[in-house]
MARTISE-693621 format. One record per residue: residue number from 1; chain; x, y, z of N, C-alpha, C in turn. Coordinates in nm, 2 decimals. Layout:
N
+-----+----+--------+--------+--------+--------+--------+--------+--------+--------+--------+
:   i : ch :    n_x :    n_y :    n_z :   ca_x :   ca_y :   ca_z :    c_x :    c_y :    c_z :
+-----+----+--------+--------+--------+--------+--------+--------+--------+--------+--------+
: NUM :  A :      X :      Y :      Z :      X :      Y :      Z :      X :      Y :      Z :
...
+-----+----+--------+--------+--------+--------+--------+--------+--------+--------+--------+
//
This chain:
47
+-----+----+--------+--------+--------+--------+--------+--------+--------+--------+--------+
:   i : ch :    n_x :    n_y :    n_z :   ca_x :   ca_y :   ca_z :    c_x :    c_y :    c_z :
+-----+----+--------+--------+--------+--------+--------+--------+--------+--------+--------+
:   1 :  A :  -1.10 :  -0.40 :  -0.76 :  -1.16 :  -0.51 :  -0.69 :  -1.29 :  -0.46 :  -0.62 :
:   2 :  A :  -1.40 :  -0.54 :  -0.64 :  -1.55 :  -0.47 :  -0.60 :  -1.52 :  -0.58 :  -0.45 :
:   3 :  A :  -1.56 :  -0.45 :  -0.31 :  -1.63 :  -0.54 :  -0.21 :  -1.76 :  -0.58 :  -0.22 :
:   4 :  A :  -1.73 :  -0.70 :  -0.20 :  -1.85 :  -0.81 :  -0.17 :  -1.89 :  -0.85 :  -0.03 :
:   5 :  A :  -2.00 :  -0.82 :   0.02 :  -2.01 :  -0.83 :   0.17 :  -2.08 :  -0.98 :   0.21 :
:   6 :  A :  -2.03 :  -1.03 :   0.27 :  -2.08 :  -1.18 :   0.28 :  -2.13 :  -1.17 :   0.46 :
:   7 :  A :  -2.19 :  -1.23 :   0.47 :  -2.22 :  -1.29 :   0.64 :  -2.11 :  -1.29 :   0.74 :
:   8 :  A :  -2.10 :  -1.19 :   0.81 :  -1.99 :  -1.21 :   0.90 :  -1.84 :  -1.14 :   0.86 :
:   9 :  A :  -1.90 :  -1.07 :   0.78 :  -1.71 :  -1.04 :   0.71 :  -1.75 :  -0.86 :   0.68 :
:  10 :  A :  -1.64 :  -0.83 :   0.67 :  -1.66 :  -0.62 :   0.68 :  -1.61 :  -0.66 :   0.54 :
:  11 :  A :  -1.66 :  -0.54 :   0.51 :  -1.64 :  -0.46 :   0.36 :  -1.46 :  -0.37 :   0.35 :
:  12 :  A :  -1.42 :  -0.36 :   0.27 :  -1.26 :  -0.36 :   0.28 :  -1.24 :  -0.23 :   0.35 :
:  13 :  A :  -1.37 :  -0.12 :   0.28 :  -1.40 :   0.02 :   0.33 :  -1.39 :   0.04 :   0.51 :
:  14 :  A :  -1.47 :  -0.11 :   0.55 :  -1.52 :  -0.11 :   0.70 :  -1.41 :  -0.11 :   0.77 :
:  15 :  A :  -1.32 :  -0.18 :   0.72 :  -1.18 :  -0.25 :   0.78 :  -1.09 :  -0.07 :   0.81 :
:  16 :  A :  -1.11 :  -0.07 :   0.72 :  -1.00 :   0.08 :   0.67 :  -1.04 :   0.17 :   0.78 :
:  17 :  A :  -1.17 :   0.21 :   0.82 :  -1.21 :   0.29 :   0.89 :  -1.20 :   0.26 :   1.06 :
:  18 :  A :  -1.23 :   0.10 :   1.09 :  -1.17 :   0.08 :   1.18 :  -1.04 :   0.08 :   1.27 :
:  19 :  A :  -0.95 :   0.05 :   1.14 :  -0.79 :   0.08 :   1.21 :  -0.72 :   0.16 :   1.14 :
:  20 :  A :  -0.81 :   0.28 :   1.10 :  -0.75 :   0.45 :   1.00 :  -0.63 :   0.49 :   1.12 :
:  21 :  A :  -0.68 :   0.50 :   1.26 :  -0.58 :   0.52 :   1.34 :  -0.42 :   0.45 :   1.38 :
:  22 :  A :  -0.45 :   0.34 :   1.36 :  -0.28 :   0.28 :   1.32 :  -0.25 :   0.22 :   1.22 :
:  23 :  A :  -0.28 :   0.25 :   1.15 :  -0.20 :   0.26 :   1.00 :  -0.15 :   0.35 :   0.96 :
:  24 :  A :   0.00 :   0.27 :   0.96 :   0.12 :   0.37 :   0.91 :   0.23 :   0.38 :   1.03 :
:  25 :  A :   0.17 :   0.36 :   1.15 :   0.26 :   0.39 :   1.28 :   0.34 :   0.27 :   1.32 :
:  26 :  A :   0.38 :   0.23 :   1.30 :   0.44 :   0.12 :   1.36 :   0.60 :   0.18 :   1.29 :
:  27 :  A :   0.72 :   0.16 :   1.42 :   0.83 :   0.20 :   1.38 :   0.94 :   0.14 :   1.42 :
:  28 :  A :   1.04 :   0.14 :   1.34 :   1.13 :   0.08 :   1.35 :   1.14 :  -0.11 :   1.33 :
:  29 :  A :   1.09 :  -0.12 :   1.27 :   1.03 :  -0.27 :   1.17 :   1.18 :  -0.30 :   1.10 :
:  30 :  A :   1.21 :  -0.42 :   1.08 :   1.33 :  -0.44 :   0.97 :   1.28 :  -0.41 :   0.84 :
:  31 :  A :   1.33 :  -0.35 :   0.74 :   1.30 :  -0.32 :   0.60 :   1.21 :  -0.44 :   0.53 :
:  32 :  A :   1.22 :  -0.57 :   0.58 :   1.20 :  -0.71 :   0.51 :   1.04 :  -0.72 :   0.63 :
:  33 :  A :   1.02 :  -0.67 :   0.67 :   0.85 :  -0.70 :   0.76 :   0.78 :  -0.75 :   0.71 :
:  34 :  A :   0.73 :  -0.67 :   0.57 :   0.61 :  -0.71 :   0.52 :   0.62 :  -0.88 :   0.48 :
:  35 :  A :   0.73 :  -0.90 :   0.41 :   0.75 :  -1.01 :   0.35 :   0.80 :  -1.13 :   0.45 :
:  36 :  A :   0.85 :  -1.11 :   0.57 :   0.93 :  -1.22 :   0.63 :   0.81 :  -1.23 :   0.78 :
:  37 :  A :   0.72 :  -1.16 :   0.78 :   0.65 :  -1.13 :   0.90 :   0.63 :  -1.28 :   0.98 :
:  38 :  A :   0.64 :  -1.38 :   0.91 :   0.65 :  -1.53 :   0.97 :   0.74 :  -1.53 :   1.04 :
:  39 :  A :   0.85 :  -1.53 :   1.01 :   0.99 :  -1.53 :   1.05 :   0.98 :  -1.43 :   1.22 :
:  40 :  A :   0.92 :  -1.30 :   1.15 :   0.99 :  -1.23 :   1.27 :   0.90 :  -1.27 :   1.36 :
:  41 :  A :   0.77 :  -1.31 :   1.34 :   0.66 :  -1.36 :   1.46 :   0.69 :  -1.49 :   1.52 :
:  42 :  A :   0.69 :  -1.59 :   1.42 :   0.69 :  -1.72 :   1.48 :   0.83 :  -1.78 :   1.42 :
:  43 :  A :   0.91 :  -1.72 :   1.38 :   1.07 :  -1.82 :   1.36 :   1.04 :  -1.84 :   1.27 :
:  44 :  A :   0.97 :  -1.88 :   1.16 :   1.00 :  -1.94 :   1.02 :   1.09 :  -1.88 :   0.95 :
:  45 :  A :   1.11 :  -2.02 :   0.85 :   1.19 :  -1.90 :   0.73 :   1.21 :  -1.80 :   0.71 :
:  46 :  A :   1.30 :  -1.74 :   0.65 :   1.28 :  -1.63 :   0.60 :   1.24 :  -1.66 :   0.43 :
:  47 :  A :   1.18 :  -1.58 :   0.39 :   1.13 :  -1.62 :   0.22 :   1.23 :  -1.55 :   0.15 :
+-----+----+--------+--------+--------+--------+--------+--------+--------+--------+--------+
//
């Protein structure tokens, strides 16, 4: 996937370098986070 830098928006590289420091740290999450993150934030569903 090529970054494409548009008006107002970071390059995926920019993003990365920005929050290189927490990524990865977050602990103790339910195994299902990535996917249910609605749920655990705002009550929805779970998918």
């Amino acid at each position: 996937m090529e970054a494409v830098e548009e008006e107002g928006r970071s390059k995926p590289s920019e993003l990365f370098e920005h929050y290189r420091d927490v990524i990865g740290t977050a602990k103790g999450l339910p195994p299902d986070a990535a996917v249910n993150h609605d749920h655990y934030l705002y009550g929805m569903p779970k998918r």
